[in-house]
N, C-alpha and C positions, 0 to 999 in steps of 0.2 A: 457179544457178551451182554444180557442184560446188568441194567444200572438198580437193578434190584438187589441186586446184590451188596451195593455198596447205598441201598437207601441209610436213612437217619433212622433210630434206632434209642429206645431208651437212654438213659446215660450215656448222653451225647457228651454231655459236661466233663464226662472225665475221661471219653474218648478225645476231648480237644485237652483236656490233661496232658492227657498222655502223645500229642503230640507237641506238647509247646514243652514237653521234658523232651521227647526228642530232637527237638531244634536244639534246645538249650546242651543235649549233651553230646550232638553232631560238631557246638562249636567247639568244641577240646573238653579237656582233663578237667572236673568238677573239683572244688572245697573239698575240704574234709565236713561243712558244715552242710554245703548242698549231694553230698552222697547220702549223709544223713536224712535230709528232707526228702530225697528219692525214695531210701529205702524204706521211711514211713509210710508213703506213697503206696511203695509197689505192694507193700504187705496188706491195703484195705480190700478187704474182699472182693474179686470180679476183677481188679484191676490191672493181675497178675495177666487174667486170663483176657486180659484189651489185646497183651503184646502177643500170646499164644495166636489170637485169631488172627493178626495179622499176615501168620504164614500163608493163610488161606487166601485173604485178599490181596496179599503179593501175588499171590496165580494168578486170581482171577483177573488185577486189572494191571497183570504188569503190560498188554498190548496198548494202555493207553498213555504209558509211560512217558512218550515222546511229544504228546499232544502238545501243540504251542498252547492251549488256555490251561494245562496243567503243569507244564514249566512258569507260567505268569504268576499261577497262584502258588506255588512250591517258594517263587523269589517275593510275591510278596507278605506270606507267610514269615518268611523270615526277615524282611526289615521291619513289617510290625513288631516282632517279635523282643525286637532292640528298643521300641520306643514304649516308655513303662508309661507314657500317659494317654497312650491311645488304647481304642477301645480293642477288647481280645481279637483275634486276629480272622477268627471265622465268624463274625457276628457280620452281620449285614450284606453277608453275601446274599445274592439273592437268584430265584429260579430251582427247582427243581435240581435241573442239573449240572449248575453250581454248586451245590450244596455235597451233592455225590463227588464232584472232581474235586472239593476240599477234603471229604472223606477220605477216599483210595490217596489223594498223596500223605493227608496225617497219617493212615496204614503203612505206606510206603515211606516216611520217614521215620515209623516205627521199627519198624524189621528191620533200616538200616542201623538205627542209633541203637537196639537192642547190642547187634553184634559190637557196635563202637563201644557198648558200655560194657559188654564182656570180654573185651580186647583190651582196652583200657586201666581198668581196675586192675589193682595190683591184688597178686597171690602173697598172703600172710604166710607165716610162720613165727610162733611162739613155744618157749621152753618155761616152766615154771621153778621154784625152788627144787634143788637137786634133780632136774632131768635135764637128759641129753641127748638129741636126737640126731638121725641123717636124714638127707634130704635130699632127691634127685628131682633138679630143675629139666625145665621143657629143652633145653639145650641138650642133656647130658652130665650138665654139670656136678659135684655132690659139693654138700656143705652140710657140714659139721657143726652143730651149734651144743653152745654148750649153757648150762645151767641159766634161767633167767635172761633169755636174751628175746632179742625181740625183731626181725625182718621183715621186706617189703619187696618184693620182686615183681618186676616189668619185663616180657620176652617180646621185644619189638622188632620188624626185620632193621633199622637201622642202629641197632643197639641192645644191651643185654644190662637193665639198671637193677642195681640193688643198694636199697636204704638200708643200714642198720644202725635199729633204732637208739636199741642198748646193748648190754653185753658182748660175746665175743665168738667169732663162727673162723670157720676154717674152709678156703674156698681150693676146690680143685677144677679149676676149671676146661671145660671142653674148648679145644680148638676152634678158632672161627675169625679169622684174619680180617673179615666184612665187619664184624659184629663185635667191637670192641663190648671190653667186660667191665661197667665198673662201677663201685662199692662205696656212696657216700656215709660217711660216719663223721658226726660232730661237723665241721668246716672244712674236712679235709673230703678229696674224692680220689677213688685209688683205682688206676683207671690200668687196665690189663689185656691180651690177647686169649692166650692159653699158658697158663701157670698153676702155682700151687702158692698161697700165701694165706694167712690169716689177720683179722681186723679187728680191734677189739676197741669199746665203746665205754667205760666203766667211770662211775666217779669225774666225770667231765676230761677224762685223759684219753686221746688217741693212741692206739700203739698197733703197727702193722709188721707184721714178720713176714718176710720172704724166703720159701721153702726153695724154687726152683723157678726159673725162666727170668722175668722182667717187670716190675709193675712202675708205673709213674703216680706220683702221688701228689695230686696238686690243691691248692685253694679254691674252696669252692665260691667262693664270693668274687665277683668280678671286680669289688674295688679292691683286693689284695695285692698288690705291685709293688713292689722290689726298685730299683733308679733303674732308670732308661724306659719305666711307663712297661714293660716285660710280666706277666704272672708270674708268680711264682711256682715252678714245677724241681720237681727233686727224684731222679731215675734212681730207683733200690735193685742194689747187686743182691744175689742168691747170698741167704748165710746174714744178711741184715736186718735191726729191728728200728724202727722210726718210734720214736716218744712224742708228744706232745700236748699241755695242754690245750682244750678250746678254746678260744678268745684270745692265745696268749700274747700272739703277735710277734713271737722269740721264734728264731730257728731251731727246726727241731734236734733232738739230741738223735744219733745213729750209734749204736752200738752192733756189737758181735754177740747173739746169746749163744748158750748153748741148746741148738732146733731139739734133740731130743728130749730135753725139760724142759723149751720152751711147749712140747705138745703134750703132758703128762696131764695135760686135764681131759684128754680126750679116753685116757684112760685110767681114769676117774682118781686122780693124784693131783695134789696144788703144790708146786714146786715154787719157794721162795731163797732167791738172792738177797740179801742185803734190802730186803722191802721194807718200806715205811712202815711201823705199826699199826697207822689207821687202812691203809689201804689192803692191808693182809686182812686186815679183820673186814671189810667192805667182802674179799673175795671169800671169806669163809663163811661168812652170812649168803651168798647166794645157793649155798648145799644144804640149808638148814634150815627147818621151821623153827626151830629156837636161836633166839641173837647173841651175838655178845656185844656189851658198849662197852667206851673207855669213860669213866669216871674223870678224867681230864685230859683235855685235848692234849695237852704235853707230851702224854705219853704215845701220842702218836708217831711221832718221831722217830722211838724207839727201831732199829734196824732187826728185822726179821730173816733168819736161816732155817733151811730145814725142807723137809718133804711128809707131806701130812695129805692120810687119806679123804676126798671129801665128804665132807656132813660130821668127820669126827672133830667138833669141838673142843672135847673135854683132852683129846692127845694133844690138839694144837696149843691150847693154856699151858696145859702141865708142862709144856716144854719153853714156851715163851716164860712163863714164872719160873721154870729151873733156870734159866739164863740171865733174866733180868728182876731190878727189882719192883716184879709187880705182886699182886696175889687177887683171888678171885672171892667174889661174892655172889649170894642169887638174892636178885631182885623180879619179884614179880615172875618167874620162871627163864629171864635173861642171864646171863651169867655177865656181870661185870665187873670191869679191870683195873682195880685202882693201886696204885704209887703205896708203896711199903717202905 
């Protein structure tokens, strides 16, 4: 193999860039703040196409992969790479072909941390006001999200993680006894094989339904402990719902709902028991470009019944003001709820 291939080369600068991000994102899972500064990165022109050429030079110098002076420089590549006050980590090398065996392995820590950084990053998913979508994950799995909600999915072989962030999704998930399934939301993590349950994220309150199988739902904070020094973990039967606020520190409430209107939003219905008046109004604002507010917090309180289609506002008023005593006004194009 000629070492011509891997001579130095214009924009050398942000070929040694682009290996000191791949060091950096070989050592694990980046920030939310350093994905940012990657992706500014990756976006300046040419510098896309650093990591593209790498496939090439992963051919050509993968036979010198083994070389003992390109294992020395690869290791001391990287403990420069930890010390912020020494000098960058390919400056003063020296020779010819020195310069080249720093080259081919920054190539070669390219192409590795490429695929690290596409393995890595999680797959989004996002719903806006009034929509609702399905979703089939790399597993098989589907999940149902519904209005304004917000996910983070990792398909890892020892694990299958999903964050959600806000609102409320509905998981069916695929079988996979190696590969437990499970779903942080707020402080809790709801951790599962293959089942059927849903999570929901709203207004600082956890609430998980369990359709079918088994899920455990534990604290996600390591200082969370119970006496005897034990986490705290809580196994939901099929046909159960878990409440609870975030931060609250209280055991959660478990009730029996009714599963078929506890799913009535999936088919496009908001089905209320006995709900708070703030928090029905919280869930009827996520169908609607237009709001409704309460005029005083008081009337939050008030206990909501009923089944109302979503996005329709003006049904859910007219029935909440035939029951109680509120009445509606338009401000600024809102409709709001004040005490009569």
């Amino acid at each position: 193999m000629s070492l011509d291939l891997i001579a130095p080369r214009p924009g050398g600068d942000a070929m040694e860039a682009a290996a000191l991000w791949c060091i950096h994102l070989s050592e694990g899972e980046l920030g939310e703040q350093d994905w940012s500064a990657f992706e500014a990165w990756i976006e300046i022109p040419g510098h896309a196409d650093l990591f593209h050429d790498a496939t090439t030079v992963w051919q050509a110098s993968g036979a010198i992969g083994d070389w003992p002076q390109v294992i020395a420089l690869r290791t001391k590549a990287l403990t420069r790479f930890g010390k912020t006050n020494e000098r960058r980590w390919t400056a003063g090398l020296s020779g010819g072909w020195q310069w080249a065996m720093a080259y081919a392995v920054a190539l070669l820590l390219a192409v590795t941390a490429t695929s690290i950084w596409y393995g890595n990053r999680p797959q989004q998913y996002e719903t806006g006001i009034g929509e609702r979508r399905v979703a089939v994950l790399g597993d098989g799995s589907h999940v149902s999200l519904d209005a304004v909600t917000a996910m983070k999915v990792r398909m890892r072989d020892e694990g299958r993680q999903v964050e959600l962030v806000e609102g409320r999704a509905k998981f069916d998930v695929a079988k996979d006894p190696l590969r437990p399934f499970t779903v942080a939301a707020g402080d809790k993590l709801v951790v599962a094989v293959g089942t059927s349950f849903s999570v929901e994220l709203i207004d600082g309150q956890v609430r998980v339904v369990l359709y079918e199988g088994q899920v455990e739902v534990r604290d996600r904070s390591d200082l969370a402990r119970v006496a005897g020094g034990a986490p705290r973990r809580l196994v939901m039967t099929p046909g159960s719902e878990l409440i609870e606020s975030v931060g609250s520190g209280q055991p959660p409430r478990i009730s029996r709902p009714d599963l078929s209107q506890s799913l009535s939003w999936e088919q496009g219905l908001i089905n209320f028991d006995g709900e708070p008046l703030a928090r029905a109004v919280e869930q009827m604002n996520r169908y609607s470009a237009s709001r409704i507010r309460l005029a005083d917090p008081a009337l939050g309180t008030i206990k909501v019944d009923g089944v109302y289609r979503a996005g329709d506002l003006d049904a859910f008023v007219e029935g909440v003001a035939a029951l109680h005593p509120v009445r509606r006004t338009m401000v600024g194009g809102d409709i709001v709820l004040e005490g009569r």
